[in-house]
C-alpha positions as CSV (number, residue, x, y, z in Angstrom):
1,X,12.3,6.1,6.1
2,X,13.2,2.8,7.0
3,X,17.0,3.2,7.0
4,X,16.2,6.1,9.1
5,X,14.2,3.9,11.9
6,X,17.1,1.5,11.8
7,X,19.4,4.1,12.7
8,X,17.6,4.9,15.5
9,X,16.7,1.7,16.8
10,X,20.4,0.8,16.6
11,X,21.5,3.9,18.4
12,X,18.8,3.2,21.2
13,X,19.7,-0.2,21.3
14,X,23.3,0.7,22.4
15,X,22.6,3.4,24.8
16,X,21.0,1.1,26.4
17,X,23.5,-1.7,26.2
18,X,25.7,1.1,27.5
19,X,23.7,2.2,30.5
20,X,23.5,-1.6,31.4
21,X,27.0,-2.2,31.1
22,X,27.4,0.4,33.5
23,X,24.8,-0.7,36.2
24,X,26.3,-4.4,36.2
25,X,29.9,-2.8,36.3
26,X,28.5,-0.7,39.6
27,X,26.6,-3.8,40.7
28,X,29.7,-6.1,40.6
29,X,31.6,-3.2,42.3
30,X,29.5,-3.6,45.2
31,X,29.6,-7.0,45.2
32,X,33.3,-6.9,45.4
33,X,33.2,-4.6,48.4
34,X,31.0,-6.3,50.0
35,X,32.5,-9.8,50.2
36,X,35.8,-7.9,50.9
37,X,34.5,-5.9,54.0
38,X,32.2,-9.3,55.2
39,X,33.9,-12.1,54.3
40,X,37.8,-11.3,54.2
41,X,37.5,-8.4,56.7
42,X,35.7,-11.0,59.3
43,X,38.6,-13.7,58.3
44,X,41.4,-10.9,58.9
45,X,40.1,-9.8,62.7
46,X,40.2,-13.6,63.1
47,X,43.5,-14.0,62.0
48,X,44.9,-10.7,64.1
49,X,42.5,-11.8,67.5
50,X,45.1,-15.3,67.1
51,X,47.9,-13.6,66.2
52,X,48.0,-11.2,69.9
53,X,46.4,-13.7,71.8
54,X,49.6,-15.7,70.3
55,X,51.8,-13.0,70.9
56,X,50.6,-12.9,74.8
57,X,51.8,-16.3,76.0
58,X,54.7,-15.8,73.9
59,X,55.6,-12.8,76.2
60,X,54.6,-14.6,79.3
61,X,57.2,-17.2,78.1
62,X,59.8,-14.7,77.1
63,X,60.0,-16.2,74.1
64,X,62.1,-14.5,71.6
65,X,59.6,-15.0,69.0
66,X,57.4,-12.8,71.4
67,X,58.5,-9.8,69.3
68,X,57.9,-11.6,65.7
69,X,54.7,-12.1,66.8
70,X,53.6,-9.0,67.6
71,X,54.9,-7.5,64.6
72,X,52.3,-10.3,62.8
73,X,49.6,-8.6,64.5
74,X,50.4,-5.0,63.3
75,X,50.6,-6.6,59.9
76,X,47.6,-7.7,60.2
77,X,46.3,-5.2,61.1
78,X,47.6,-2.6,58.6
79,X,45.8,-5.9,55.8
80,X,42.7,-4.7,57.9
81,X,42.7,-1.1,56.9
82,X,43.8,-1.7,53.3
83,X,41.1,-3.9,52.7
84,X,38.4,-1.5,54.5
85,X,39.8,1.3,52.3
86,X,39.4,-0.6,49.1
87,X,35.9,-1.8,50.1
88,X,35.3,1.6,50.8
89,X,36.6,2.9,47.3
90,X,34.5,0.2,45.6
91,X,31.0,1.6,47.6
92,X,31.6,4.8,48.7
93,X,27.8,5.4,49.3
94,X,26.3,2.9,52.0
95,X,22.6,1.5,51.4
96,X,20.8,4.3,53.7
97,X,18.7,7.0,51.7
98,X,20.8,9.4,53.6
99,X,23.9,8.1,53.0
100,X,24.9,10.0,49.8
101,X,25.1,13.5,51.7
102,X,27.4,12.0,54.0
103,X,29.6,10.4,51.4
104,X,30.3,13.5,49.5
105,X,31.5,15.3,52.8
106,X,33.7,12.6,53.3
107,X,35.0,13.1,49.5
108,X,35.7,17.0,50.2
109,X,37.5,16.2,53.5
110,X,40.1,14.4,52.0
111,X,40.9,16.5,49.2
112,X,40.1,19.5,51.1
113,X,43.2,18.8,53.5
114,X,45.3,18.0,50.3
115,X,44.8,20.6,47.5
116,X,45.3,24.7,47.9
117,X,41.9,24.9,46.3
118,X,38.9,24.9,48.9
119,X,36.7,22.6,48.5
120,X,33.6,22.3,50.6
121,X,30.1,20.9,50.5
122,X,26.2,22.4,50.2
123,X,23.9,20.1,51.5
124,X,20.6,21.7,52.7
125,X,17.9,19.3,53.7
126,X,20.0,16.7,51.6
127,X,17.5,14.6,49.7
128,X,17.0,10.9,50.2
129,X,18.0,8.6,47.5
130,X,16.5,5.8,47.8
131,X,18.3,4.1,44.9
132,X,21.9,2.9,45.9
133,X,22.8,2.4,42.4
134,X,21.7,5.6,41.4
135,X,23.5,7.2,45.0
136,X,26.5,6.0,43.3
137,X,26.3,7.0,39.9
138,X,25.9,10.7,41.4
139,X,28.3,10.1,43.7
140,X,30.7,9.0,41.2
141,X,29.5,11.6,38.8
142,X,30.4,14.4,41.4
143,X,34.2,12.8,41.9
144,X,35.1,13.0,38.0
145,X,33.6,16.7,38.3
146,X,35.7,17.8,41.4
147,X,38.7,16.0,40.2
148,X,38.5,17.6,36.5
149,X,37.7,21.0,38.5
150,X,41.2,20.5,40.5
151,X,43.2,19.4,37.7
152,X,41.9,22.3,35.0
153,X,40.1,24.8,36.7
154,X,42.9,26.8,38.2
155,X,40.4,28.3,40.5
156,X,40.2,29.1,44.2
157,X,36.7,27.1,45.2
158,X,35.0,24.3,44.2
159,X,31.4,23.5,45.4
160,X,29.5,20.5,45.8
161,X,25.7,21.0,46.2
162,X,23.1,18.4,46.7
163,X,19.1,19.2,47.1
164,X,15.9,18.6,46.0
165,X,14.0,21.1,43.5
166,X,10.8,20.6,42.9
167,X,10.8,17.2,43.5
168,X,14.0,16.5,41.3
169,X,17.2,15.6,43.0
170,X,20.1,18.2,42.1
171,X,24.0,17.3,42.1
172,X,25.7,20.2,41.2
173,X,29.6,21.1,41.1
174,X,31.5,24.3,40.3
175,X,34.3,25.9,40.4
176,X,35.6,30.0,40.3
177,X,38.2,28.7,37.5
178,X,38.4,29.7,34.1
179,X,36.4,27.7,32.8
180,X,36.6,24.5,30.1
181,X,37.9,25.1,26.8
182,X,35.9,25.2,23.8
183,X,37.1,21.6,22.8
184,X,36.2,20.2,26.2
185,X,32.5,21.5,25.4
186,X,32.0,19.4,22.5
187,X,32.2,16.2,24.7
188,X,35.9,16.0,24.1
189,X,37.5,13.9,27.4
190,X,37.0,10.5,28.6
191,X,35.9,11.7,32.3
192,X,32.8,13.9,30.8
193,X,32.0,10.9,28.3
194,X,32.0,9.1,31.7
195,X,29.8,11.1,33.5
196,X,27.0,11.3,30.4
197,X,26.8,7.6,30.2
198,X,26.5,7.7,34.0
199,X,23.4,10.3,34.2
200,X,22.1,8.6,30.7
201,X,22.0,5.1,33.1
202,X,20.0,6.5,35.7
203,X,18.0,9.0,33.9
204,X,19.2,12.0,34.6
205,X,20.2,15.0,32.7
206,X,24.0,16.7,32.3
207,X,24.4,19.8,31.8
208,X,28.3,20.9,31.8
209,X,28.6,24.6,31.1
210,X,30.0,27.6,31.7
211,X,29.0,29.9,34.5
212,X,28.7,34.1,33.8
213,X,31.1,35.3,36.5
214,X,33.8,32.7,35.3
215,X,34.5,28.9,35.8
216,X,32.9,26.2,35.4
217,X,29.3,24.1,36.4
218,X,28.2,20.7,36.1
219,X,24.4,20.1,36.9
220,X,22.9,16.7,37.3
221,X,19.0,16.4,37.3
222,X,17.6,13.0,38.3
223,X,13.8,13.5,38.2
224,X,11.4,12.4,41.1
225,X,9.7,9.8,39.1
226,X,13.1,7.9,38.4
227,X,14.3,7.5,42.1
């Protein structure tokens, strides 16, 4: 009996070494985008303002340097996009309840204009998570879902629900494909490993199955009394 209690206390010990891993990895993310859309974003407008304000007197001079210059400020400028795309890649979802609805339409529309599959979006009276950390975990949780949908599915639609069911919020993805393999139901995969210890970390449930007419459906459950 006591070997039997150590085993579990060991296994509940790293689950939840595993789900805090996870939350300071997401944490840190956020960090990173932040300072990176703040801090080097503000220092980069700073640099570009000089730059064409540079550029300007140069051309009033007609300097030849005039034209060096202004290829400085598209430079720059290009740094400036870069580094709002990579801020934006670290926090996808912003801080506002609402803001997780939002972020998974902006996920379909740029895989929607890239893939023959069609992919769109099923918000209806999108729930508020209040949680960023846990906005991102589902948010992150859907991407693996869609992107293991458009590499394996070989389907025609994929759908990305979000509402609220009896109090619980619902993330739900599925595909018209045909379906995961047997081996990829047993947990087999490093992207639905991913997406367990991501649901496990804010509570939720998984449930990765297959759906009656064909294809595949991931459901993730976060329960009212967790967000």
């Amino acid at each position: 009996l006591g070997l039997f209690t150590g085993i579990i206390r060991d296994v509940s010990q790293r689950k939840e070494l595993e789900q805090e891993v996870i939350n300071t990895a997401e944490k840190e993310r956020e960090r990173i985008a932040r300072d990176l859309h703040d801090d080097l974003g503000s220092i980069l407008t700073g640099i570009k303002l000089g730059v064409e304000s540079l550029a300007e007197d140069l051309a009033r001079g007609r300097s030849p340097r005039a034209a060096a210059a202004e290829s400085m400020a598209e430079l720059t400028t290009y740094a400036i996009s870069k580094t709002r795309a990579i801020a934006q890649g670290l926090r996808p979802v912003g801080s506002e309840p609402e803001d997780l609805s939002s972020a998974l339409q902006g996920l379909v529309k740029r895989i929607d204009g890239h893939s023959e599959i069609h992919c769109h979006v099923h918000c209806p009276g999108p729930p508020h998570v209040r949680d960023p950390i846990h906005a991102n975990h589902l948010y992150r949780i859907a991407q693996e879902a869609l992107n293991n949908a458009l590499k394996h599915s070989a389907g025609t639609e994929i759908t990305i629900s979000l509402e609220n069911r009896g109090g619980a919020i619902v993330l739900e993805v599925k595909d018209n494909g045909s379906g995961l393999e047997p081996n990829q139901r047993h947990d087999s995969g490093l992207g639905l490993h991913i997406m367990r210890y991501r649901a496990e970390a804010i509570g939720a449930q998984l449930q990765i199955e297959l759906r009656p007419r064909g294809g595949t459906r991931v459901v993730c459950t976060v329960p009212a009394s967790r967000d």
